[in-house]
PAMAR-755465 format. One record per residue (C-alpha): residue number from 1; residue in three letters; z, x, y. Coordinates in steps of 0.25 Angstrom, whole numbers, plus 5000, padded with zeros to 4 digits. Each point is the difference from the previous one (the first is absolute). Last residue first. Layout:
BEGIN
- NUM,ALA,Z,X,Y
...
***
This chain:
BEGIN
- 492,UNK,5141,4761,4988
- 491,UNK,5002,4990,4987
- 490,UNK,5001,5009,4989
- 489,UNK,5002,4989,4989
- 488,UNK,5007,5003,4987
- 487,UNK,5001,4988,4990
- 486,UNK,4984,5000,5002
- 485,UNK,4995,4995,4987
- 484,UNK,4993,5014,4994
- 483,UNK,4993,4996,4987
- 482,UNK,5004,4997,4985
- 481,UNK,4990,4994,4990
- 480,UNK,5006,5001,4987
- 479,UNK,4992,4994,4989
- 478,UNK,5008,4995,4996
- 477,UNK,5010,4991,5004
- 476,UNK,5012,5011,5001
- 475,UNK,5011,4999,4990
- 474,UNK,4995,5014,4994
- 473,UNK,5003,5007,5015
- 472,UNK,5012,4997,5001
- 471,UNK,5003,5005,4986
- 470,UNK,4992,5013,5003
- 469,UNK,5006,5001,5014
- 468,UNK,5014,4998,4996
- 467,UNK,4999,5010,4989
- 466,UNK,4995,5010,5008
- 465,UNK,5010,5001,5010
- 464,UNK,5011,5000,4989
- 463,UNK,5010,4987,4999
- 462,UNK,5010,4996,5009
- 461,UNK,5013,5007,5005
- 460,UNK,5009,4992,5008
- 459,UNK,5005,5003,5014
- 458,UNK,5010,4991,5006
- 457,UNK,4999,5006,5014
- 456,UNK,4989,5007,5008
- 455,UNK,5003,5011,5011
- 454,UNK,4992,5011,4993
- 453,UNK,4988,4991,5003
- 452,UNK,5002,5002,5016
- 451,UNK,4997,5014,4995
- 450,UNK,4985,4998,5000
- 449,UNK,4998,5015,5001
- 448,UNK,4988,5001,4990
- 447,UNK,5010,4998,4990
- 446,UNK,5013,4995,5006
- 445,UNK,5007,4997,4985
- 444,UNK,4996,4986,4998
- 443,UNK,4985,5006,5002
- 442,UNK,5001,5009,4988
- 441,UNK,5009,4991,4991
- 440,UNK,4986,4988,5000
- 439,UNK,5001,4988,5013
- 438,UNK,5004,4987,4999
- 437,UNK,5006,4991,5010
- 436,UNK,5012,4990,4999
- 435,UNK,5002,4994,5014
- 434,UNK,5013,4998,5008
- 433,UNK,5000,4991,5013
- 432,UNK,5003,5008,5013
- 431,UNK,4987,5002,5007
- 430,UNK,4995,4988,4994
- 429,UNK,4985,5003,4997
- 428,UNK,4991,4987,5006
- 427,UNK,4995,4991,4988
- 426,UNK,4986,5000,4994
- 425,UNK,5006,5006,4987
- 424,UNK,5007,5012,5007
- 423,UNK,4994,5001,5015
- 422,UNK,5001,5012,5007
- 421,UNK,4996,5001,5015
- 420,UNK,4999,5010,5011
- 419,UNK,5003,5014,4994
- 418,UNK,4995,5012,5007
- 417,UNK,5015,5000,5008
- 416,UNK,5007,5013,4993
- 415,UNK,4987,5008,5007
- 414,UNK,4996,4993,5013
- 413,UNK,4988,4991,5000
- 412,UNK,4987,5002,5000
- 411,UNK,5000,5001,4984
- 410,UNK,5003,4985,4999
- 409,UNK,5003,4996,4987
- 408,UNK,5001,4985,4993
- 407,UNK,5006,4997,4986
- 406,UNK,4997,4992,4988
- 405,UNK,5009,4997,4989
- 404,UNK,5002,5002,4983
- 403,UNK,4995,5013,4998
- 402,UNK,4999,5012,5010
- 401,UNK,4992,5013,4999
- 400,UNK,5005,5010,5010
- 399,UNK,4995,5012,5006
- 398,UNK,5000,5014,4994
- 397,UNK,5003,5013,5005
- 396,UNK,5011,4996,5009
- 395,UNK,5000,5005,5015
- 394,UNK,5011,5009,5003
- 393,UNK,5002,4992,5008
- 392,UNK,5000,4985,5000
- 391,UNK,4987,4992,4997
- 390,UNK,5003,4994,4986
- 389,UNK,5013,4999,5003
- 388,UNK,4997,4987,5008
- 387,UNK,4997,4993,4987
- 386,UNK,5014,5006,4995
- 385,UNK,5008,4994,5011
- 384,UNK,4995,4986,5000
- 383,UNK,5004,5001,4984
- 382,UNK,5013,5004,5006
- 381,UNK,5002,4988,5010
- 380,UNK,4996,4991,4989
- 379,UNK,5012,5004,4993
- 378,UNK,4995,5008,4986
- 377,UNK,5003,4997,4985
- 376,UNK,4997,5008,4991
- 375,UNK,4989,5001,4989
- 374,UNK,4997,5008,4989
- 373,UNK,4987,5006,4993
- 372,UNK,5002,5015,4995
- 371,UNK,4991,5011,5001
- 370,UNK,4989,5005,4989
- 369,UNK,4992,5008,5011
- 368,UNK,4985,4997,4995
- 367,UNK,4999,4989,5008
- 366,UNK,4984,4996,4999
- 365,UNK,4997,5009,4990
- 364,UNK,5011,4992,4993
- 363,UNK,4992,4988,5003
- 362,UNK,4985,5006,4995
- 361,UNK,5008,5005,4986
- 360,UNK,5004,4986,4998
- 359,UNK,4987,4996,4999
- 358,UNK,4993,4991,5011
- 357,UNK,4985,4995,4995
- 356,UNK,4991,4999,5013
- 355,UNK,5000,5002,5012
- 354,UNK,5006,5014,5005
- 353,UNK,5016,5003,5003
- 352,UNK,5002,5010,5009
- 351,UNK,5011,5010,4997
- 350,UNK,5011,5007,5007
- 349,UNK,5008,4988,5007
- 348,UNK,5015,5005,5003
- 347,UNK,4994,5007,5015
- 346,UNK,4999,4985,5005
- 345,UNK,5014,5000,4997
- 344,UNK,5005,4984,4994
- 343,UNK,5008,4990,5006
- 342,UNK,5004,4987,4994
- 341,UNK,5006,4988,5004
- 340,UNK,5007,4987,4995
- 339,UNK,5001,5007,4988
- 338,UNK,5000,4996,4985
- 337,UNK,5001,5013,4996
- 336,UNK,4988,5000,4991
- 335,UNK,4992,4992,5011
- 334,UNK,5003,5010,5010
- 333,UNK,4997,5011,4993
- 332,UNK,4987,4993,4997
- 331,UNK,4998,4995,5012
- 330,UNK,5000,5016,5009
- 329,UNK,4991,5005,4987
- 328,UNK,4990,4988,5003
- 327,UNK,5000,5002,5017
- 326,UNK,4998,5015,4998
- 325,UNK,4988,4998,4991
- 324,UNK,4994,4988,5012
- 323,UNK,5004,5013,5012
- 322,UNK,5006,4997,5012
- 321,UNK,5002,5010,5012
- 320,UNK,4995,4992,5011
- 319,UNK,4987,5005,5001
- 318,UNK,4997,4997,4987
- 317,UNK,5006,5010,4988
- 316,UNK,4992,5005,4988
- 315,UNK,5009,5000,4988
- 314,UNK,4989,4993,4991
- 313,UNK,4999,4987,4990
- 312,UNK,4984,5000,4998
- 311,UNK,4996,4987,4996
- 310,UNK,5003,4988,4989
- 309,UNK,5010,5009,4993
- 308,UNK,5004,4997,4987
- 307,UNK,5012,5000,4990
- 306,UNK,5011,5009,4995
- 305,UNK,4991,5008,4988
- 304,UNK,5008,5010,4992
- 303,UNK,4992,5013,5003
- 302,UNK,5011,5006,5005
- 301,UNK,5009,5000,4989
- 300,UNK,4995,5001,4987
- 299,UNK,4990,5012,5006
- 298,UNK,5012,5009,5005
- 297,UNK,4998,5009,4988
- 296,UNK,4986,4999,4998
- 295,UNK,5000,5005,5015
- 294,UNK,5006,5011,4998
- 293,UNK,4993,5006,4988
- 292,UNK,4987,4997,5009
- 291,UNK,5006,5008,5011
- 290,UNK,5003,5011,4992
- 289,UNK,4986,5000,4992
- 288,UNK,4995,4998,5016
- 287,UNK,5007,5014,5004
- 286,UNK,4995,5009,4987
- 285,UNK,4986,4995,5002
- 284,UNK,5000,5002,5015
- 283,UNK,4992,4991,5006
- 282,UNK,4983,5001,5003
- 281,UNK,4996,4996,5015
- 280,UNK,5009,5010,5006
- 279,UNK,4992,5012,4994
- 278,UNK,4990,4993,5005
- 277,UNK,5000,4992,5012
- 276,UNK,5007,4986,5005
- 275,UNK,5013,5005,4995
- 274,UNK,5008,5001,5014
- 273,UNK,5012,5008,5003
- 272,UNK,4998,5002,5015
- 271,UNK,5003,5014,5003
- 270,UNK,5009,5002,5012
- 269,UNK,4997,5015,5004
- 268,UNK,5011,5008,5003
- 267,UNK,5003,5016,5008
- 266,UNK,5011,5010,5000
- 265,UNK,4999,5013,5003
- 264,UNK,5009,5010,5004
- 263,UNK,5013,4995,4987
- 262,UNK,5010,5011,5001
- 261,UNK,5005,5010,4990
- 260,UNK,4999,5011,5008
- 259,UNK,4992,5009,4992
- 258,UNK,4992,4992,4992
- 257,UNK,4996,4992,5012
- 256,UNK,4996,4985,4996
- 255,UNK,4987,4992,5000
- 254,UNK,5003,4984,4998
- 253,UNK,4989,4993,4997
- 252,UNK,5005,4984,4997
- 251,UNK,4991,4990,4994
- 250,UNK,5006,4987,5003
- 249,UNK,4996,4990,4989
- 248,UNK,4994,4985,5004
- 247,UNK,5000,4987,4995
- 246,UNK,5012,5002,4991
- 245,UNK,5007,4988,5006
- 244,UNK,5001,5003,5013
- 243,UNK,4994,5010,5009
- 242,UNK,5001,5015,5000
- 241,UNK,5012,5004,5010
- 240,UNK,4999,5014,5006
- 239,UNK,5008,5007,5011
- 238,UNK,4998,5016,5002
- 237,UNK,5010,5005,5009
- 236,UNK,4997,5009,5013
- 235,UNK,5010,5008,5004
- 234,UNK,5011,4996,5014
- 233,UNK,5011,5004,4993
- 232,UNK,5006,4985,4998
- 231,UNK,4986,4996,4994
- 230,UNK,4987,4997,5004
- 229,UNK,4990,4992,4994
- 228,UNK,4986,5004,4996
- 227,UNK,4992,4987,4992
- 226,UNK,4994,4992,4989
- 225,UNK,5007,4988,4999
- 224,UNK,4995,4987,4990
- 223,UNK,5007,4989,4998
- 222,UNK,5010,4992,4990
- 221,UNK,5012,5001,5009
- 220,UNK,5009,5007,4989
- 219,UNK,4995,5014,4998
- 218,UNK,5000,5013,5006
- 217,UNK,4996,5017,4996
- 216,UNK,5008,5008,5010
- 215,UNK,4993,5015,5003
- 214,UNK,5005,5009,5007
- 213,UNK,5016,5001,5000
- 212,UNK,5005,5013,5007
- 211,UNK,5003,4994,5014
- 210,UNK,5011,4989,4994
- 209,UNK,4997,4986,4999
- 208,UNK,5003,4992,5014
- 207,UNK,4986,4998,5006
- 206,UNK,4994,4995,4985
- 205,UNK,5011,4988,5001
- 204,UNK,4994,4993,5012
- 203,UNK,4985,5001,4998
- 202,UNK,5004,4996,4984
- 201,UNK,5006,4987,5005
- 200,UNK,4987,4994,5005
- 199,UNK,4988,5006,5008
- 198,UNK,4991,5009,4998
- 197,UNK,4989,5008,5009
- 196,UNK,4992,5011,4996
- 195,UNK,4998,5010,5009
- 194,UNK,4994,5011,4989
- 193,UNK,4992,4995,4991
- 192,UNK,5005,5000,4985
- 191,UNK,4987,5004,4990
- 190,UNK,4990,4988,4998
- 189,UNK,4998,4985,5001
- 188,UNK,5008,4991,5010
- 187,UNK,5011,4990,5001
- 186,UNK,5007,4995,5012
- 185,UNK,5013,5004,4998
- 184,UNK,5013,4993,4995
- 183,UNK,5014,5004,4998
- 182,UNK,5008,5007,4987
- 181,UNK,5014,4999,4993
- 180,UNK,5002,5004,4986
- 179,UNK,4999,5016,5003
- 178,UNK,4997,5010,4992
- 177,UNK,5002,5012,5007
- 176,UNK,4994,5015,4998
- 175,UNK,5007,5011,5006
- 174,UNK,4996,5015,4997
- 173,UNK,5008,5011,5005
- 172,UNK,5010,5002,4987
- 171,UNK,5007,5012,4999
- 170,UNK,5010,4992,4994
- 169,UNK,5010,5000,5012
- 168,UNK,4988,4994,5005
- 167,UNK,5004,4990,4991
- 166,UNK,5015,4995,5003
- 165,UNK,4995,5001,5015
- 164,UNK,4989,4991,4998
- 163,UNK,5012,4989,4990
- 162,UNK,5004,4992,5013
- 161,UNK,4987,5000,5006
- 160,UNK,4995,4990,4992
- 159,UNK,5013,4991,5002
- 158,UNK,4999,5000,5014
- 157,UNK,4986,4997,5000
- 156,UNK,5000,4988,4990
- 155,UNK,5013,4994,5006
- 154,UNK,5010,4995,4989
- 153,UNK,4999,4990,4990
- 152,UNK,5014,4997,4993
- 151,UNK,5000,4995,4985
- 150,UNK,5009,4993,4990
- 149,UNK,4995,4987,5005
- 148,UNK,4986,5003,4999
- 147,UNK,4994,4989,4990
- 146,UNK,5010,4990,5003
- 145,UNK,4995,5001,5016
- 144,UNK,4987,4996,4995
- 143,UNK,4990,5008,5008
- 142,UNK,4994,4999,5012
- 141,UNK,5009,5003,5012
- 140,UNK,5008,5008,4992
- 139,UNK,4986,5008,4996
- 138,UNK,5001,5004,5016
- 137,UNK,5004,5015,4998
- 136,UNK,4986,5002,4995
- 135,UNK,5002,5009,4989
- 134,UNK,5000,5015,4999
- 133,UNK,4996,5013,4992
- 132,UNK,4999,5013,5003
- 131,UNK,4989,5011,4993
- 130,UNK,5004,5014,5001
- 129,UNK,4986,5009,4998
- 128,UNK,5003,5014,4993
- 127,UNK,4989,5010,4999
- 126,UNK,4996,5008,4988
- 125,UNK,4987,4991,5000
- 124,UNK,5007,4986,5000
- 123,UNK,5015,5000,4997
- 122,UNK,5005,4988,5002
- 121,UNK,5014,4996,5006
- 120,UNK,5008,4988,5000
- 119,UNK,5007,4991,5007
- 118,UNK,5011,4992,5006
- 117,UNK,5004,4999,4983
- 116,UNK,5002,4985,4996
- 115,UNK,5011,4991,5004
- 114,UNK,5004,5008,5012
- 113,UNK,5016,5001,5003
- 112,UNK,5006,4992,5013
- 111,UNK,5013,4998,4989
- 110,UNK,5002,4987,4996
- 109,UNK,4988,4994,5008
- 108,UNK,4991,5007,4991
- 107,UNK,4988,5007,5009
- 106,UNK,4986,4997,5002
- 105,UNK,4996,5008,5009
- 104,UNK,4995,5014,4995
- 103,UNK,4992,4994,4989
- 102,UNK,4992,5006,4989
- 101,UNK,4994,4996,4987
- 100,UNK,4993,5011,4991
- 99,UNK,4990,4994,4992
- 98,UNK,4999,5000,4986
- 97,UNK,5005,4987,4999
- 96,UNK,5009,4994,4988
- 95,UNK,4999,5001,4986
- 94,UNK,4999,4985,4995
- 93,UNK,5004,4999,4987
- 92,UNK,4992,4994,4996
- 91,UNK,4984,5003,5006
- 90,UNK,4995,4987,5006
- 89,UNK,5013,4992,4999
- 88,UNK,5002,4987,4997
- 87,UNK,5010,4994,5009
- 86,UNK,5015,4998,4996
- 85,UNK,5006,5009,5010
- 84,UNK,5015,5004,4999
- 83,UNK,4997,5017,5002
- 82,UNK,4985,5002,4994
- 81,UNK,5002,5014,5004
- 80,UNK,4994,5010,5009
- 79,UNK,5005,5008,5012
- 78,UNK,4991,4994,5012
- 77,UNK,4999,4985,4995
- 76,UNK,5015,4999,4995
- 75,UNK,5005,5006,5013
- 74,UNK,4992,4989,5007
- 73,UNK,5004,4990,4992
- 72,UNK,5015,5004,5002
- 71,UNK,4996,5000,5015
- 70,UNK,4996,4985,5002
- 69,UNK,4986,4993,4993
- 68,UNK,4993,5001,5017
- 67,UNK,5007,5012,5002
- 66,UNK,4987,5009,4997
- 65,UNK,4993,4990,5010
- 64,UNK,5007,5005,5012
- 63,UNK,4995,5015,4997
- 62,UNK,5005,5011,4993
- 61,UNK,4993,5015,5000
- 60,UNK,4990,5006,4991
- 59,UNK,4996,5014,4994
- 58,UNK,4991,5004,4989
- 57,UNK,4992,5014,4998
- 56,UNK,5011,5007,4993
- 55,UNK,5000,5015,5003
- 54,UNK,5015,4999,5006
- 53,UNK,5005,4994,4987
- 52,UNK,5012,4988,5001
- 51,UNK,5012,5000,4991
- 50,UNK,4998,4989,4989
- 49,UNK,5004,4984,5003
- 48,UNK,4986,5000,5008
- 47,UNK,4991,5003,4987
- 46,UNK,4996,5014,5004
- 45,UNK,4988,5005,5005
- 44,UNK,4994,5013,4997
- 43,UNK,4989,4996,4992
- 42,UNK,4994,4993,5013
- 41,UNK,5000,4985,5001
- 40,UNK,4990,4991,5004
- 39,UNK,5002,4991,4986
- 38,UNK,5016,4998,5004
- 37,UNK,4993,4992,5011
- 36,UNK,4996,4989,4991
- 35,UNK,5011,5000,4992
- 34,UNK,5009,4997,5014
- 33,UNK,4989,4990,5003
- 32,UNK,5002,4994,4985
- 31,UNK,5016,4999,5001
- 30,UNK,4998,4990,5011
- 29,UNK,5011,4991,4995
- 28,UNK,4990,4996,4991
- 27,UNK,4997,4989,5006
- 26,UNK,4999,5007,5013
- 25,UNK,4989,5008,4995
- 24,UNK,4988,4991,4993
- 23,UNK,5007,4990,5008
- 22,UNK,4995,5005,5014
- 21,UNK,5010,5007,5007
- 20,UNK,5010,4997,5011
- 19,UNK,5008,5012,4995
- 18,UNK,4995,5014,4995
- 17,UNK,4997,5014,5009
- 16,UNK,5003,4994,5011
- 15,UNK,5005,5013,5007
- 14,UNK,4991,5012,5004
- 13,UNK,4994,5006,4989
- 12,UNK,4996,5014,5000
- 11,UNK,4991,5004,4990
- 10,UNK,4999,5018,5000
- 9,UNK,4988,5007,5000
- 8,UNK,4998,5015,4998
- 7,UNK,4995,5015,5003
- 6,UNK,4989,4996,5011
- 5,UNK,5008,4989,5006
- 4,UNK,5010,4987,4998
- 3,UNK,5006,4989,5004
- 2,UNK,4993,4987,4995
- 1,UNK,5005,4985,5003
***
C-alpha cells in the first residue's frame, strides 16, 4: 500500500509480508520477497539491523504469517544472516530487509516489552508522519502455539494508543497505522466515498484509537475497504485494504498543513493491479532476471514429477463445505499417521490442482506452510466437540475437512447441537471410545479456535505436511481422479 503526496511516497506494508508462499519464496525461507522488496528502497534505507532514517521510503508491520518459521526466523529475516539455515541463498549472506518493522503489540512475556520498535517516524516534505504498527491480537488462535510461546498479543487499540502520547511529545500530529486486522466492504472504483459501510473486527477497533490518528492502512481479511471511520474523538479516519494477493495497491493522497503538522486531506483509490495493457503487458527486465535466477535455483525440486491428475483437483466447497482437494490433503495425513481420522482447515488448502502432470512444486503450492503431520488420540465425545466448534462464536475462519468418517449437520438446530450423526468406518461414533486422529502442529494447537484439539493425548510427530501429501499422493492409481464423496452432509 502507497502513503504518500506531492513531496514523496512512502510503501507501507501491512503484515504478511512472507509465509504460506509459493515455492519460488517459501523454499527459500522466503528470502527472495524480502530481496524483492529491498528493490523499492529509497537511498536512505538501512538494512534493519542498522538505526532507522526518517527519509526512508519503506515501512511494515508484523503479521500472523511473519510467525509462521518462529521468532528467531523472523529476527534472522529482518536483520540479516544466513543464521542455521542450509538453503541456498540468492544473494549470501543474506543482508536483511530494508524495511522498517514495527509492532506495538507484540510484547515478550518476560518482560511486556515490544519485539521490534512500536514505530517509527518519516520525514516526508519537512513534516514528520508517526507510523504504528499492530497485529491481529487473534494470531494465537491461528498459529502454532511453538511458534509464539515466548510472546504475549495484546489489544490492537490499546497498544496503539500507548505510544500517541510518547509522539506528540515529538511534535508529531500526523498518525498513520498499519494495522494487520481489517473487515469487508462492498467493492467499488474511485476515490473513498463517504458512508461506507464495513464490517469485521476493524469496525470495532477503529472507535477506540486515539482522536489524532488519521489514516489506518489494514490487512488480514483478504478484502477490499475503502471508507471514513470515526475514532474515539469523534474525527473521520481513512480506512483502506487493497485485496489480496497483490491484486490491487491502495494509492493514498494524503494532504497535510505545514504549519500544524496535521494530515486535512486524506482520500484512496484501490487500483487493481492488472497487466492486461502496456506498460503492464512488458515485465520488468531487472525483476524477471531475478525471478529467473530464482527459479533455476528451485528448479530440481519443484519440478520433480509426483504423478497425474485425470481432472481438475480444486478447493471449491459444495454446499456442505466439502471440497475433493481438501478430502486428499485430509487422507494423506491420515494415511501417513496411520489414523483412524483426520481433520484437516479448509483455510490450510492454498492451491488448486489442474489436470494434468502433478510436480512437486503444484503440491507445495498447495500447502505452502511446511507444518508438522502428527496424530493424537481423541474420545469420541471430543471429536463430536470439535465438529460442533465449527459453528461456535467467535465464528472459526475455516470449516473442517475430515478423513477417515462421515458425519451429519443440522444448521436448524441450536448451536453446540448441529451435529446429528458420525459414523467412523460405517459404524456409529462411540462417545467414549479413543480414536487416533491426525491433524498438522497448527490445528493441534487450537488454530482456527478448534481448541477441543489442544485436549489430545499421546501426540507424535509425523512427517512435513508436504511430504505426506507427495508421498500420498505417488501411491495413488494414476491417473488420480479425486472428486467430493459426500462425508459432510448438510441435511436441513
Amino acid at each position: 500500500m502507497v502513503s504518500g503526496n506531492a513531496d514523496g511516497t512512502i510503501i507501507a506494508l501491512p503484515g504478511d509480508v512472507v509465509g504460506a508462499s509459493p515455492p519460488e519464496s517459501g523454499l527459500l525461507y522466503d528470502e527472495p520477497t524480502m530481496l524483492f522488496f529491498n528493490t523499492f528502497a529509497n537511498p536512505y534505507c538501512n538494512i534493519a539491523s542498522l538505526p532507522t532514517d526518517a527519509s526512508c521510503n519503506m515501512v511494515a508491520t508484523l503479521g500472523n504469517h511473519e510467525f509462521d518459521k518462529g521468532i528467531p526466523e523472523l529476527m534472522r529475516k529482518i536483520g540479516g544472516g544466513d543464521g542455521a539455515t542450509t538453503i541456498p541463498h540468492l544473494v549470501d549472506p543474506y543482508p536483511g530487509t530494508r524495511t522498517t518493522y514495527v509492532c506495538a503489540n507484540v510484547v515478550w512475556k518476560v518482560n511486556n516489552t515490544p519485539i521490534l520498535s512500536p514505530y517509527t517516524l518519516r520525514n516526508v516534505g519537512g513534516v514528520p508522519i508517526a507510523f504504528i504498527g499492530a497485529d491481529t491480537m487473534n494470531t494465537p488462535r491461528i498459529q502454532n502455539s511453538a511458534n509464539i510461546k515466548d510472546v504475549i498479543f495484546l489489544d490492537e487499540a490499546e497498544s496503539i494508543n500507548r505510544y500517541i502520547p510518547e509522539i506528540q511529545r515529538q511534535g508529531v500530529h500526523a498518525f498513520v497505522v498499519l494495522l494487520h486486522e481489517g473487515g469487508t466492504q462492498t467493492p467499488y472504483d474511485g476515490p473513498t466515498q463517504v458512508n461506507g459501510t464495513v464490517t469485521g473486527r476493524v469496525a470495532d477497533i477503529i472507535p477506540r484509537l486515539d482522536s489524532d490518528v488519521d489514516v489506518v492502512l489494514t490487512g488480514h481479511t483478504h478484502a477490499f475497504t475503502n471508507a471514513y471511520l470515526t475514532n474515539a474523538g469523534g474525527k473521520s479516519v481513512l480506512v483502506t485494504q487493497a485485496y489480496m494477493y497483490s491484486k490491487g495497491y491502495a494509492d493514498v493522497d494524503l494532504t497535510i498543513d505545514r504549519a500544524s503538522g496535521d494530515i486535512v486531506e486524506k482520500s484512496v483509490q484501490i487500483i487493481p493491479a492488472y497487466a492486461d495493457q502496456p506498460s503492464g503487458t512488458i515485465p520488468d527486465p531487472a525483476t524477471s532476471a531475478f525471478l529467473e535466477a530464482d527459479q533455476k535455483v528451485i528448479a530440481p525440486v519443484v519440478n520433480r514429477m509426483i504423478g497425474i491428475a485425470a481432472l481438475d483437483i480444486t478447493r471449491d466447497q459444495d454446499s456442505a463445505g466439502e471440497s475433493a482437494l481438501g478430502d486428499l490433503v485430509a487422507d494423506s495425513q491420515r494415511a501417513a499417521m496411520n489414523a483412524d481420522v483426520g481433520f484437516l482447515s479448509s483455510g490450510s488448502v492454498r492451491a488448486d490442482i489442474s489436470r494434468g502432470n502433478i510436480t512437486w512444486g503444484n503440491l507445495y503450492s498447495v500447502q505452502p506452510f511446511a507444518g508438522t503431520v502428527l496424530s493424537m488420540t481423541l474420545s469420541g465425545e471430543q471429536i463430536n466437540r470439535a465438529l460442533e466448534q465449527q459453528w461456535q462464536e467467535p465464528l472459526p475462519p475455516h470449516n473442517l475437512m475430515v478423513s477417515g468418517f462421515v458425519y451429519s449437520y443440522d444448521t436448524t438446530k441450536p448451536v453446540g447441537s448441529r451435529v446429528t450423526d458420525v459414523r467412523i468406518h460405517g459404524l456409529p461414533l462411540d462417545q467414549k471410545a479413543s480414536y487416533t486422529a491426525s491433524m498438522v502442529d497448527f490445528l493441534a494447537g487450537g488454530g482456527d479456535g478448534y481448541t477441543t484439539f489442544k485436549e489430545g493425548k499421546n501426540i507424535t510427530n509425523g512427517p512435513v505436511d508436504i511430504d505426506a501429501l507427495t508421498s500420498y499422493a505417488g501411491l495413488l492409481p494414476q491417473p488420480v481422479n479425486v472428486t467430493v464423496d459426500g462425508r459432510i452432509q448438510r441435511i436441513n
